[in-house]
Each structure stands twice: as structure tokens, then as C-alpha cells.
Biopython code that builds the backbone (N, CA, C, O; Angstrom):
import numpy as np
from Bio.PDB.StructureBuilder import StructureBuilder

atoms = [
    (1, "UNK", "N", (-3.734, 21.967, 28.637)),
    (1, "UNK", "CA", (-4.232, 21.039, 27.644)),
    (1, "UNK", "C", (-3.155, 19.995, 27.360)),
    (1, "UNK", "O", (-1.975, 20.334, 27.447)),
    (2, "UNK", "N", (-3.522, 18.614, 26.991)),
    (2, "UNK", "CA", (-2.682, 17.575, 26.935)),
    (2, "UNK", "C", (-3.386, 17.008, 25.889)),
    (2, "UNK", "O", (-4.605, 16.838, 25.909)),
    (3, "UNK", "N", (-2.273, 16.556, 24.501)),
    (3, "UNK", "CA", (-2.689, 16.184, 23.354)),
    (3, "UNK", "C", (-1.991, 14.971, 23.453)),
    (3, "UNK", "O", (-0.836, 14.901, 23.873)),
    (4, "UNK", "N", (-2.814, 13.788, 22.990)),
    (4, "UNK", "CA", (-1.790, 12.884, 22.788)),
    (4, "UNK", "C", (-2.358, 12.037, 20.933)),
    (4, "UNK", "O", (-3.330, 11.361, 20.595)),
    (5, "UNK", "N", (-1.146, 12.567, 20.201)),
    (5, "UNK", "CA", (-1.342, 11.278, 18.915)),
    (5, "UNK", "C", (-1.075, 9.933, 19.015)),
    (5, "UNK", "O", (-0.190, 9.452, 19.724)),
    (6, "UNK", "N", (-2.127, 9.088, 18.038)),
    (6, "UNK", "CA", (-2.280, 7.717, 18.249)),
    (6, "UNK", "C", (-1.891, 7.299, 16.817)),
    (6, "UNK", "O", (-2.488, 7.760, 15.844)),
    (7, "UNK", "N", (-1.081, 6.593, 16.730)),
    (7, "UNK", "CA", (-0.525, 6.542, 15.130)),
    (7, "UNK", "C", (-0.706, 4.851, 15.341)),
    (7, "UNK", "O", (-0.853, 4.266, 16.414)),
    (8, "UNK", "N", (-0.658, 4.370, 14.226)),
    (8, "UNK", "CA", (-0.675, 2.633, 14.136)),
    (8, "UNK", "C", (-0.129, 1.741, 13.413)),
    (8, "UNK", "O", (-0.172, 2.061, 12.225)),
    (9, "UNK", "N", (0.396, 0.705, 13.614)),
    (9, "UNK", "CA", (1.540, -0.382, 13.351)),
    (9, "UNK", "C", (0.527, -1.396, 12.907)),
    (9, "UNK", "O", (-0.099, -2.046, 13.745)),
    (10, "UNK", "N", (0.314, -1.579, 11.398)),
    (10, "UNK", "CA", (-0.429, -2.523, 10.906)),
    (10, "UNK", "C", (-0.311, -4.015, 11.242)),
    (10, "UNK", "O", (0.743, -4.088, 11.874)),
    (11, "UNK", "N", (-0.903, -5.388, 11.139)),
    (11, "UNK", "CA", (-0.877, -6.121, 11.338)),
    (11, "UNK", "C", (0.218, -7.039, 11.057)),
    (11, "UNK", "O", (0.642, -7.976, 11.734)),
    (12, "UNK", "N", (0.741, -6.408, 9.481)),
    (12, "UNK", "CA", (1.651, -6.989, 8.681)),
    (12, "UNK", "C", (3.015, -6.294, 9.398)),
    (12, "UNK", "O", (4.034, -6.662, 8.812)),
    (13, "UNK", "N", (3.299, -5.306, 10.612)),
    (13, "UNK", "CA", (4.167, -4.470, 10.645)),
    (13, "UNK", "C", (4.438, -3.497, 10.382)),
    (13, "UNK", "O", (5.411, -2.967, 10.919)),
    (14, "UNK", "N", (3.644, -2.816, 9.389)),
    (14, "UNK", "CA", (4.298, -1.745, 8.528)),
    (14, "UNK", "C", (3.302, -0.427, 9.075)),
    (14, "UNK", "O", (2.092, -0.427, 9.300)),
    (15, "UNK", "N", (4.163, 0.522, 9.176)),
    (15, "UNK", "CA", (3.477, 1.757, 9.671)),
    (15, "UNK", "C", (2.113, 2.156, 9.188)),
    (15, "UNK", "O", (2.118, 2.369, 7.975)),
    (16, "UNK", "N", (1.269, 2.277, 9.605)),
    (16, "UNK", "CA", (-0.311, 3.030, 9.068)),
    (16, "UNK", "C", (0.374, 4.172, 7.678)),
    (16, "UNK", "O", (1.132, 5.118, 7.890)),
    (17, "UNK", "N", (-0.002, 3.862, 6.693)),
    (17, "UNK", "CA", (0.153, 5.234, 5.488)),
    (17, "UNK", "C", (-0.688, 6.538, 6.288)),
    (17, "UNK", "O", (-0.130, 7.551, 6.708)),
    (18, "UNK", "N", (-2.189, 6.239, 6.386)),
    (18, "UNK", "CA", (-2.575, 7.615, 6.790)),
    (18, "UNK", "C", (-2.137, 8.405, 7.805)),
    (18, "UNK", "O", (-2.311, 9.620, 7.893)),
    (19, "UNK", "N", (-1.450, 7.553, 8.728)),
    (19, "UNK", "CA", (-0.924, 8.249, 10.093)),
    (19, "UNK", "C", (0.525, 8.246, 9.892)),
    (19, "UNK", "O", (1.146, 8.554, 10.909)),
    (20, "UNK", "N", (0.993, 8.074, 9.214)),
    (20, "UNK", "CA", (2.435, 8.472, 8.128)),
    (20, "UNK", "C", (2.621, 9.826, 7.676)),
    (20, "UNK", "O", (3.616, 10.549, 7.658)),
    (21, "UNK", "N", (1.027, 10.056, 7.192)),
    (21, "UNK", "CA", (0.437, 11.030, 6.608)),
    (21, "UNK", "C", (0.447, 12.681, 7.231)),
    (21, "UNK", "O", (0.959, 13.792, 7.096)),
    (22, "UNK", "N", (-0.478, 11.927, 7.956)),
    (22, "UNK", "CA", (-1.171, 12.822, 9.433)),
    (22, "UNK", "C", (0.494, 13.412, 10.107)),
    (22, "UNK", "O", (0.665, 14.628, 10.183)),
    (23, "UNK", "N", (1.440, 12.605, 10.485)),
    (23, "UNK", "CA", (2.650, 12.871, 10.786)),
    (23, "UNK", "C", (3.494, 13.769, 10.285)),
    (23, "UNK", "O", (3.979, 14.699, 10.930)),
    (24, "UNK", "N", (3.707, 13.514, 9.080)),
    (24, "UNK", "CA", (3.960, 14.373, 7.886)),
    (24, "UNK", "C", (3.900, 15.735, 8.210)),
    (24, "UNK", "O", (4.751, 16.590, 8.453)),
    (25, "UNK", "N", (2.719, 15.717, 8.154)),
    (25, "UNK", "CA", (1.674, 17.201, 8.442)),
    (25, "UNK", "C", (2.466, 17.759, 9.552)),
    (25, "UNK", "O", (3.421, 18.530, 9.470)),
    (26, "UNK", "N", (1.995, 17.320, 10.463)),
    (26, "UNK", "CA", (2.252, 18.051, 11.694)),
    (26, "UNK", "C", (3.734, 18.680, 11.853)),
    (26, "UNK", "O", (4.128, 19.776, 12.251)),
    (27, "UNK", "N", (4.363, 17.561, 11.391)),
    (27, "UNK", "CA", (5.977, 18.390, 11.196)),
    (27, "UNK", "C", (6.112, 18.803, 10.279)),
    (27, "UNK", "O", (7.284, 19.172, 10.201)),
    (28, "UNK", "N", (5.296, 19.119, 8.934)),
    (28, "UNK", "CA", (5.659, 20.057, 8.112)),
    (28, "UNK", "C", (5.317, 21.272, 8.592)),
    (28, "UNK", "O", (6.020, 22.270, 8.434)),
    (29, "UNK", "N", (4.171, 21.260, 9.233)),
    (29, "UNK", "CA", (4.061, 22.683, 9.962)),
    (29, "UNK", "C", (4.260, 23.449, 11.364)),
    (29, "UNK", "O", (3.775, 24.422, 11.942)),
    (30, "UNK", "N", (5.217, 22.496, 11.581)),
    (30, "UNK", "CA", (5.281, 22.787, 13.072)),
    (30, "UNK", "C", (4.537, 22.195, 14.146)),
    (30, "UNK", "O", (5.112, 21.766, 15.146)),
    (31, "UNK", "N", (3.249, 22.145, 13.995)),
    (31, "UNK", "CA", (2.651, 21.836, 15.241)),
    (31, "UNK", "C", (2.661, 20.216, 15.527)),
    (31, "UNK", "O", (1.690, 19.655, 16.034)),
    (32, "UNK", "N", (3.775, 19.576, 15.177)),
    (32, "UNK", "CA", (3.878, 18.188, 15.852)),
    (32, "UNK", "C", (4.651, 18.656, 17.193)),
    (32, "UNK", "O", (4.912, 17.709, 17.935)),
    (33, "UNK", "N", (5.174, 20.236, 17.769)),
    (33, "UNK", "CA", (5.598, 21.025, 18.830)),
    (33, "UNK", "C", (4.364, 20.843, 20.088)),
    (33, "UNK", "O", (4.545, 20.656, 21.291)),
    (34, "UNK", "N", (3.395, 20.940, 19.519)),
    (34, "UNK", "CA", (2.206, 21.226, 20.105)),
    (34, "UNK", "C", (1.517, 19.825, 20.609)),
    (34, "UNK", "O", (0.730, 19.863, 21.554)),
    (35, "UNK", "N", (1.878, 18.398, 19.855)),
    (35, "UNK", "CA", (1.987, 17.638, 20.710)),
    (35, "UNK", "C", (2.688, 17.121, 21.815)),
    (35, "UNK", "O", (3.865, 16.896, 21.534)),
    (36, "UNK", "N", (2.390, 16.868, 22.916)),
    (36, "UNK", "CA", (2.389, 16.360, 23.973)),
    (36, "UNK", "C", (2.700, 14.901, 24.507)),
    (36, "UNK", "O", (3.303, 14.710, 25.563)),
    (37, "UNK", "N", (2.057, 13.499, 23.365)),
    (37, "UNK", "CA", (2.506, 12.854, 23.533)),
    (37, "UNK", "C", (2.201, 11.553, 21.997)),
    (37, "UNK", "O", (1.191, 11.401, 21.309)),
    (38, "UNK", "N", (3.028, 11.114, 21.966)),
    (38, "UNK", "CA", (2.724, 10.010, 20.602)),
    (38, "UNK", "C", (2.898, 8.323, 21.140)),
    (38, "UNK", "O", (3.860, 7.703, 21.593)),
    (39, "UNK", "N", (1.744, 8.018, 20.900)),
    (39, "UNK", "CA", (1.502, 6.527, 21.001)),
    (39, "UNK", "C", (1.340, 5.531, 20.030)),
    (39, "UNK", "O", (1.050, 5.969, 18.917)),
    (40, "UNK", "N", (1.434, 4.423, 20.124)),
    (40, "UNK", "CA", (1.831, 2.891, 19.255)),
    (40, "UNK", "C", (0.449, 2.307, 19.406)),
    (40, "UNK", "O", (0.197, 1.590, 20.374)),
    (41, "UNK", "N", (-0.476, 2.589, 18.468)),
    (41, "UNK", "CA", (-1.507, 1.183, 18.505)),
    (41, "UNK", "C", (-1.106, -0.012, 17.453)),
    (41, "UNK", "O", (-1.338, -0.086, 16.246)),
    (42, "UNK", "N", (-0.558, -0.741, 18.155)),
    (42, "UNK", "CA", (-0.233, -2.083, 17.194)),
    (42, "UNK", "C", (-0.665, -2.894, 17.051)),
    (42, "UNK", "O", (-0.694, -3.841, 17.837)),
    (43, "UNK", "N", (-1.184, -2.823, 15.952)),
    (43, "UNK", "CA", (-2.213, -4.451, 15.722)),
    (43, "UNK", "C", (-2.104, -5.908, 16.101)),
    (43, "UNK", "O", (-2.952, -6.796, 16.185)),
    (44, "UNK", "N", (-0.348, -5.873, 16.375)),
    (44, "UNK", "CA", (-0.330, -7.564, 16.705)),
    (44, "UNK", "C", (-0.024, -7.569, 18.277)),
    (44, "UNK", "O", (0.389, -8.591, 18.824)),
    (45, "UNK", "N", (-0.275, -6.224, 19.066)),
    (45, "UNK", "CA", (-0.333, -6.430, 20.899)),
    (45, "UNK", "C", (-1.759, -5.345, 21.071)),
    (45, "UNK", "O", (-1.958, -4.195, 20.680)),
    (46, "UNK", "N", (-2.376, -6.064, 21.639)),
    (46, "UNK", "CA", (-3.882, -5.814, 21.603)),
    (46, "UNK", "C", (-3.859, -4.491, 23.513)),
    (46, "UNK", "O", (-4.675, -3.646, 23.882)),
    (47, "UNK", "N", (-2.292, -5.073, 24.291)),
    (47, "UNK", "CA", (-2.104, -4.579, 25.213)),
    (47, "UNK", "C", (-1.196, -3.368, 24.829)),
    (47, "UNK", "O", (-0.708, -2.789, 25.799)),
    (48, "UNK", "N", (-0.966, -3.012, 23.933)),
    (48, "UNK", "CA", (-0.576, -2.075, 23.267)),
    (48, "UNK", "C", (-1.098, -0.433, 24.175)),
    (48, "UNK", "O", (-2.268, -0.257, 24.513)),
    (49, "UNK", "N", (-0.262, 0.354, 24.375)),
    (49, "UNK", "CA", (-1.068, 1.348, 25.226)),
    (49, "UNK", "C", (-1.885, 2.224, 24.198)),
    (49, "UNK", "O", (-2.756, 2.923, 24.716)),
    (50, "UNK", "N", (-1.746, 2.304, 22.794)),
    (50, "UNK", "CA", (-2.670, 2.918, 21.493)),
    (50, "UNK", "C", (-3.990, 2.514, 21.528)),
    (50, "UNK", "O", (-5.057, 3.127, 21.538)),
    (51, "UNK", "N", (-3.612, 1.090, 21.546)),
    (51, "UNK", "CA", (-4.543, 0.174, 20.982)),
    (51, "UNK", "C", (-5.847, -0.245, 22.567)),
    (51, "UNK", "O", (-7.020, -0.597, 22.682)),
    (52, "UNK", "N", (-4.822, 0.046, 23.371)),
    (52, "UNK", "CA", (-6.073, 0.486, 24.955)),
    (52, "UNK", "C", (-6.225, 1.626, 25.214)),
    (52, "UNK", "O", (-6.438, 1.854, 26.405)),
    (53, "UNK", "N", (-6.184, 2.930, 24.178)),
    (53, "UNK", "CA", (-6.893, 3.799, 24.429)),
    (53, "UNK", "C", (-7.744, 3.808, 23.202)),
    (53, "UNK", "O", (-8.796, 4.445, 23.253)),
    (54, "UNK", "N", (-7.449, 3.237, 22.203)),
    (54, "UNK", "CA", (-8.868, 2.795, 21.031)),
    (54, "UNK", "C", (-9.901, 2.021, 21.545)),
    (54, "UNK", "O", (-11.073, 2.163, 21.193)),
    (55, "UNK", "N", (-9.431, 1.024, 22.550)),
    (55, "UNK", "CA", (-10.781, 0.182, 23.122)),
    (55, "UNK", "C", (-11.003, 1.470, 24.305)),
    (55, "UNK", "O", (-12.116, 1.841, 23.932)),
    (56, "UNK", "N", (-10.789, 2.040, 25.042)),
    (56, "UNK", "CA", (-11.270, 2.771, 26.129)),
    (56, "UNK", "C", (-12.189, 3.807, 25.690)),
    (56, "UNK", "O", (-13.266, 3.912, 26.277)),
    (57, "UNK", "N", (-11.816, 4.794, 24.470)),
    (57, "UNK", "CA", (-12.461, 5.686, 23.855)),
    (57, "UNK", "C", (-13.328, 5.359, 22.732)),
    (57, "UNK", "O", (-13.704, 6.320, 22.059)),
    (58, "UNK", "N", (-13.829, 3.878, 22.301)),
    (58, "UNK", "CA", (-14.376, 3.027, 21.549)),
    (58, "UNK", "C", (-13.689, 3.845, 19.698)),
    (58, "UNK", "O", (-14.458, 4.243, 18.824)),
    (59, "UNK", "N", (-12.389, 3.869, 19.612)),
    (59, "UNK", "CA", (-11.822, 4.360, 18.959)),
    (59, "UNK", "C", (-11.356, 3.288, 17.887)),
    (59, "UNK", "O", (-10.500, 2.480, 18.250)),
    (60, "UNK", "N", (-12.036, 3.193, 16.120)),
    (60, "UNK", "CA", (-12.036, 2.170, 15.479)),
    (60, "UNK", "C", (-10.833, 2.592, 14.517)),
    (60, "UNK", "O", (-10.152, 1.788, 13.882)),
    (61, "UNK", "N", (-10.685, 3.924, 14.509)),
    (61, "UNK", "CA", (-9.950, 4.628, 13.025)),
    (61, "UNK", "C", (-8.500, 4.855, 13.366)),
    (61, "UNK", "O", (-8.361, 4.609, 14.564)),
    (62, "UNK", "N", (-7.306, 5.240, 12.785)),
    (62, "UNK", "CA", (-6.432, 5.673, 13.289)),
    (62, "UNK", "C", (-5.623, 6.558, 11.945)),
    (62, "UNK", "O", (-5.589, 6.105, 10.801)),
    (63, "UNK", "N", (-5.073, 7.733, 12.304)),
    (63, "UNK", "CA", (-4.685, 7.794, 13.559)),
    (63, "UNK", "C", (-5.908, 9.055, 14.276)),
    (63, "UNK", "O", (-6.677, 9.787, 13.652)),
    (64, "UNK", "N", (-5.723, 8.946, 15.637)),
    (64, "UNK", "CA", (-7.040, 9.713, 16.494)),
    (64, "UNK", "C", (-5.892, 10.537, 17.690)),
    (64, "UNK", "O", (-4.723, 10.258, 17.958)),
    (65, "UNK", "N", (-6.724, 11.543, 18.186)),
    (65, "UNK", "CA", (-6.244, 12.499, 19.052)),
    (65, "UNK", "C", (-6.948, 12.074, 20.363)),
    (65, "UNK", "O", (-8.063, 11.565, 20.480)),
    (66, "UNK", "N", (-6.158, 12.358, 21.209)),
    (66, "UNK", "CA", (-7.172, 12.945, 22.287)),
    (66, "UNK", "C", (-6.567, 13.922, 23.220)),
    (66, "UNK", "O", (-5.455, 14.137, 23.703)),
    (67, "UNK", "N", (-7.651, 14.379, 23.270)),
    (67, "UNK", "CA", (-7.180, 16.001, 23.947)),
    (67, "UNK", "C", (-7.861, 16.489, 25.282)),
    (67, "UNK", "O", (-8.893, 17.151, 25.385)),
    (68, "UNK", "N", (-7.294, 16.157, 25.971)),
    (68, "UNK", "CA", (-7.322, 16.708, 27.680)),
    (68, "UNK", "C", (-7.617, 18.043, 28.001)),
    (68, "UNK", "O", (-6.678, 18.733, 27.603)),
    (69, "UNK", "N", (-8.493, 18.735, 28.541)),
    (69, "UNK", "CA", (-8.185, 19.824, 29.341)),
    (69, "UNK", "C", (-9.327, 19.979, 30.642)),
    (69, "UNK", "O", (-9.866, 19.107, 31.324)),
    (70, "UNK", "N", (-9.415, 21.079, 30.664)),
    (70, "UNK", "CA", (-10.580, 21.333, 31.782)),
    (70, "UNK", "C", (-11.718, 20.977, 31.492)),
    (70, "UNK", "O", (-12.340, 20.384, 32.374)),
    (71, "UNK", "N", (-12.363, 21.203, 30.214)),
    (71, "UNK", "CA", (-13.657, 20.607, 29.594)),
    (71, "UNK", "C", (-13.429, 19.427, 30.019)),
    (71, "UNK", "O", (-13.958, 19.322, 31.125)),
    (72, "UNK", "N", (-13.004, 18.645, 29.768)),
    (72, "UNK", "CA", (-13.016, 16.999, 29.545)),
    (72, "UNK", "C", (-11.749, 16.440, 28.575)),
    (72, "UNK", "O", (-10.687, 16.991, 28.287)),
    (73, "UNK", "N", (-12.240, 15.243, 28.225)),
    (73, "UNK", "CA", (-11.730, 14.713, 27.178)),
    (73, "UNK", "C", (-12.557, 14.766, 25.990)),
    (73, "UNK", "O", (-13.778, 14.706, 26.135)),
    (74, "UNK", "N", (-11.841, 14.913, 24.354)),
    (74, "UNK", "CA", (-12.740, 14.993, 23.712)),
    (74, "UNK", "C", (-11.372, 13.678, 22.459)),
    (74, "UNK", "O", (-10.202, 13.303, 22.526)),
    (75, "UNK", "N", (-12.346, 13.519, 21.689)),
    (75, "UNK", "CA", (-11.574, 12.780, 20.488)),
    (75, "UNK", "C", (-11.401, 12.785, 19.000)),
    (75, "UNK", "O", (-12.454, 12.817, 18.364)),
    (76, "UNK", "N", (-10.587, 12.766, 18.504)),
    (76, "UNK", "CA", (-10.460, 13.491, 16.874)),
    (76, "UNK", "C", (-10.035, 12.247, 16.013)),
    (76, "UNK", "O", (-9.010, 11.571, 16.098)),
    (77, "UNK", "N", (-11.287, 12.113, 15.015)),
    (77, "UNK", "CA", (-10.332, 11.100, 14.692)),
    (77, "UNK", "C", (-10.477, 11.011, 13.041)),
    (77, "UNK", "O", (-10.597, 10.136, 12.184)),
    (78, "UNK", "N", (-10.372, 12.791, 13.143)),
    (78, "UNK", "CA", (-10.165, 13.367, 11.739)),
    (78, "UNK", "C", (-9.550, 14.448, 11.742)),
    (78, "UNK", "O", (-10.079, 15.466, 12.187)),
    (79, "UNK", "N", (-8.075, 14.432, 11.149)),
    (79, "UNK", "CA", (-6.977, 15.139, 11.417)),
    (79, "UNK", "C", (-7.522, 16.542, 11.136)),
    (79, "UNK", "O", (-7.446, 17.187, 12.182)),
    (80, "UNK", "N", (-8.060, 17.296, 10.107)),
    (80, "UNK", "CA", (-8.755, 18.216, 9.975)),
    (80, "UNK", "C", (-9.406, 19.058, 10.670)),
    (80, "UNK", "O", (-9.165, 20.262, 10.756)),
    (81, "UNK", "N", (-10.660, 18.177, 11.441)),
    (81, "UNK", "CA", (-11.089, 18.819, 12.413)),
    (81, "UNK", "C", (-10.993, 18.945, 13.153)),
    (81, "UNK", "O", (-11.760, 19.608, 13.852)),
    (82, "UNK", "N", (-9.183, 17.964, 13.809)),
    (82, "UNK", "CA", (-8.738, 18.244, 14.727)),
    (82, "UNK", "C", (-7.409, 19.458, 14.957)),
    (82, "UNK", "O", (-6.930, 19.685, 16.068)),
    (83, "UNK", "N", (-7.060, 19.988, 13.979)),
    (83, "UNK", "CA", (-6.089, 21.149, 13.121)),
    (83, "UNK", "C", (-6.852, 22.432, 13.225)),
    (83, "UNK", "O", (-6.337, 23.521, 13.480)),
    (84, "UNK", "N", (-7.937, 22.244, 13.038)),
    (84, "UNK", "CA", (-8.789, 23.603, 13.043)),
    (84, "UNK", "C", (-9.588, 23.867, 13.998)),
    (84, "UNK", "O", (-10.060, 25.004, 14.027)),
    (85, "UNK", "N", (-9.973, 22.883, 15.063)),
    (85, "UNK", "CA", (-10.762, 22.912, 16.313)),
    (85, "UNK", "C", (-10.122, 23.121, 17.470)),
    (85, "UNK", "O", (-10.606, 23.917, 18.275)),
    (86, "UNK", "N", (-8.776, 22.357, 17.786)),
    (86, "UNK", "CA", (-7.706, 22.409, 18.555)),
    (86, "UNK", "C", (-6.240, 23.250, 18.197)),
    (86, "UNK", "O", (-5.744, 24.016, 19.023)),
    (87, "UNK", "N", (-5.642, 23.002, 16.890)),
    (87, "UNK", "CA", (-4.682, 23.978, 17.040)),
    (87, "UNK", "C", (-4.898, 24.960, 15.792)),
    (87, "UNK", "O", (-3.961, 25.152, 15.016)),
    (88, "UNK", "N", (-5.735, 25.379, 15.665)),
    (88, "UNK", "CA", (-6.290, 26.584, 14.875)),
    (88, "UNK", "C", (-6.100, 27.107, 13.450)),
    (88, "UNK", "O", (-6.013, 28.220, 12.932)),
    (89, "UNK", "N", (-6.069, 25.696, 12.988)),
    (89, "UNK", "CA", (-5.147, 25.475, 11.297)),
    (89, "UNK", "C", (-6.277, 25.523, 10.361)),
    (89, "UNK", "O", (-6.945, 24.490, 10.374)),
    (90, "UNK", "N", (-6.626, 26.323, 9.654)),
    (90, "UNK", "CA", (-7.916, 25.863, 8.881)),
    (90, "UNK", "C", (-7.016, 25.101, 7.392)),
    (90, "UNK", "O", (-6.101, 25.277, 6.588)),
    (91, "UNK", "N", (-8.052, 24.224, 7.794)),
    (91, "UNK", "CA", (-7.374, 23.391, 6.128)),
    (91, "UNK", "C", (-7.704, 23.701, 4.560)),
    (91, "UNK", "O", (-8.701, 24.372, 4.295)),
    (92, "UNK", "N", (-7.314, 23.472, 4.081)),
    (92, "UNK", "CA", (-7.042, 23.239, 2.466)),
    (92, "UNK", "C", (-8.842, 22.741, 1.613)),
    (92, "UNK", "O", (-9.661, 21.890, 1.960)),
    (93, "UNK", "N", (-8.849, 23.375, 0.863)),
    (93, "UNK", "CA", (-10.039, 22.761, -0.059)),
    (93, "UNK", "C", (-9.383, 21.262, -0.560)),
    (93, "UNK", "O", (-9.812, 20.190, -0.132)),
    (94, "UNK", "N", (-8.500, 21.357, -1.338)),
    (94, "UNK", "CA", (-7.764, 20.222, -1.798)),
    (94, "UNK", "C", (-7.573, 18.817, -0.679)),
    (94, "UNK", "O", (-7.993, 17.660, -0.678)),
    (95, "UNK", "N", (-6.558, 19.782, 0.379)),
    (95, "UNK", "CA", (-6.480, 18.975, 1.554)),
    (95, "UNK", "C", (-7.710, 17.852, 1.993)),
    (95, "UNK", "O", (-7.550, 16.632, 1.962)),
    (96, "UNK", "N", (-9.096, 18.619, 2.449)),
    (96, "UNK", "CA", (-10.230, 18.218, 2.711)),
    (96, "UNK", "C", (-10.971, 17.065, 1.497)),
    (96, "UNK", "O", (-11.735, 16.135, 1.757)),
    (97, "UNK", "N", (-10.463, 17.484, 0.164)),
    (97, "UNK", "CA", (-10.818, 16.305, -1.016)),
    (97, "UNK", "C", (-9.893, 15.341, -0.650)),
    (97, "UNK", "O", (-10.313, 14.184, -0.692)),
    (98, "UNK", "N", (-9.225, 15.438, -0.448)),
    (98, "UNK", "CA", (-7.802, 14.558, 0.272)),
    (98, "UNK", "C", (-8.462, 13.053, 1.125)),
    (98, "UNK", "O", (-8.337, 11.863, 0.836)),
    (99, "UNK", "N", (-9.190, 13.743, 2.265)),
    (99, "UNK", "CA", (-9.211, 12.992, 3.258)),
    (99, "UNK", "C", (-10.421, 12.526, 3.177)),
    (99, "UNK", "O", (-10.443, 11.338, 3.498)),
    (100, "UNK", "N", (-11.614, 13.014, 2.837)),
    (100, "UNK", "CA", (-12.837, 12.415, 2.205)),
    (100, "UNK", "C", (-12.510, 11.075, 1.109)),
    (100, "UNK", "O", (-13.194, 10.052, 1.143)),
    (101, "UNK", "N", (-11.723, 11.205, 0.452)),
    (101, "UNK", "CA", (-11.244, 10.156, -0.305)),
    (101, "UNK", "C", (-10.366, 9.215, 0.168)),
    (101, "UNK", "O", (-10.136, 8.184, -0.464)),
    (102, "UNK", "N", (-9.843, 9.479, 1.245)),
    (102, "UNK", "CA", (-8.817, 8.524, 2.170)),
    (102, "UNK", "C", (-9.984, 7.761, 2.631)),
    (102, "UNK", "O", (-10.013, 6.533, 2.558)),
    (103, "UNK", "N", (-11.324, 8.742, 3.290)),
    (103, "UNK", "CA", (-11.975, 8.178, 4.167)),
    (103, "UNK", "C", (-12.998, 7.118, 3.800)),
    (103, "UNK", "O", (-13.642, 6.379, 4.545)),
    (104, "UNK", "N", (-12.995, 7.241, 2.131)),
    (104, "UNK", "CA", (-14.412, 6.812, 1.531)),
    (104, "UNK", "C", (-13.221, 5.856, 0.226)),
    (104, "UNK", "O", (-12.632, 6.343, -0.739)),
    (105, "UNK", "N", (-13.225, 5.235, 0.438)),
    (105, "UNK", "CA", (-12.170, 4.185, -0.586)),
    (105, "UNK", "C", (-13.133, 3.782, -2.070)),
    (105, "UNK", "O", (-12.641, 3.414, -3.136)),
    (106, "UNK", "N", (-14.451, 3.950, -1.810)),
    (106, "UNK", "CA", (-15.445, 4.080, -3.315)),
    (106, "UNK", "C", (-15.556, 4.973, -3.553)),
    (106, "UNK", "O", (-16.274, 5.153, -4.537)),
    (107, "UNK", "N", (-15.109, 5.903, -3.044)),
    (107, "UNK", "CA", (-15.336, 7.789, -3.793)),
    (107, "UNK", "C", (-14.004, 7.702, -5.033)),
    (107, "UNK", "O", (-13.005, 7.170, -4.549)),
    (108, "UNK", "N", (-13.857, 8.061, -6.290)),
    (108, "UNK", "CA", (-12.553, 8.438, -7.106)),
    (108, "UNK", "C", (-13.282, 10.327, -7.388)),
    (108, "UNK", "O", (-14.305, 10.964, -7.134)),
    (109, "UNK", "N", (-11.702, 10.561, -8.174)),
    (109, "UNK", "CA", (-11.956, 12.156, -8.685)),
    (109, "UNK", "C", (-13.174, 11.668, -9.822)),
    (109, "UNK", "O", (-13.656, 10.536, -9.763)),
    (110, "UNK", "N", (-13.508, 12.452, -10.631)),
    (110, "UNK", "CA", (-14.238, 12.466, -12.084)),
    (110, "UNK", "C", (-13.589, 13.354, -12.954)),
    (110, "UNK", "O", (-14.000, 13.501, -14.105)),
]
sb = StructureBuilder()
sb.init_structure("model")
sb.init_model(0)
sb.init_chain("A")
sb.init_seg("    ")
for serial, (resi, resn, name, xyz) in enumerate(atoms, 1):
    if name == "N":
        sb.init_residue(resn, " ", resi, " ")
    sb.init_atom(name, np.array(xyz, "f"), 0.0, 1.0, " ", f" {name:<3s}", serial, name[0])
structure = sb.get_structure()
């Protein structure tokens, strides 16, 4: 199996927060071990090798996985279900309010 993370370099320069995030993670728990390879989609080089595997895999979000093996290729481009589908992490109740709210920018707590 061959994992590769796609992290992203905003327009303005400045590192993606959520894939800051997502990063975070993985080396807080170890399994940034378990990746394989980390790539640059940068918003201001469109030839970017990130940013041509977001157009190849019609990949709009970041940051996204993709994961190689004998099946095929498949693509994650929700850290979650890619933690618990691929490296066998089940996530957080909290965690999961987490990223629903990352994902949905009109959702707040109540």
C-alpha cells in the first residue's frame, strides 16, 4: 500500500490551517510513520505536483489522501474516514463535531 498526503499552500502563501491540522494529527499519533509520501498543492503553480493530482483525481478539497494498493486507487478527502478506513483509528465524537464544522462554515455549536 502507498499513501500519499496532499496538504496546500494558499494563494496568499500561507499554509492550509486544515491541513496544518490534519498534520498535527498524524504526528501526534504517530501515524504520519505510515505515510509514504507528502505533497505541495499550491495555489499560485497550477503545475504543482498536489495540485495535478487534485485535477487528475477531480480533487476540490484539501488536504486529501490517496491510497494505492492492489484494489486500486481510492481517495480521502476526509481525514476521519480516512484514519479509520485505512489506518484503523476510530475517531473522537468531539473530533467528528470538529470537522463537520470545519466542513460546513454555517453550522456554529448552540
Amino acid at each position: 500500500m502507498k499513501i500519499t498526503f496532499v496538504k496546500k499552500i494558499l494563494a496568499s502563501g500561507e499554509p492550509c490551517p486544515k491541513c496544518a491540522d490534519v498534520e498535527a494529527r498524524l504526528n501526534a499519533s504517530g501515524q504520519m510513520a505510515r505515510i509514504d509520501q507528502t505533497v505541495i498543492a499550491d495555489e499560485r503553480d497550477p503545475a504543482s505536483p498536489g495540485m495535478q493530482l487534485a485535477s487528475q483525481h477531480d480533487v476540490k478539497r484539501a488536504p486529501f489522501f490517496v491510497v494505492e494498493d492492489d484494489a486500486g486507487t481510492r481517495i480521502y478527502t476526509v481525514y476521519f474516514k480516512f484514519a479509520k478506513e485505512v489506518l484503523g483509528k476510530e475517531s473522537s465524537g468531539t473530533d467528528k463535531a470538529k470537522e463537520i464544522l470545519n466542513d460546513n462554515p454555517d453550522l456554529d455549536f448552540i
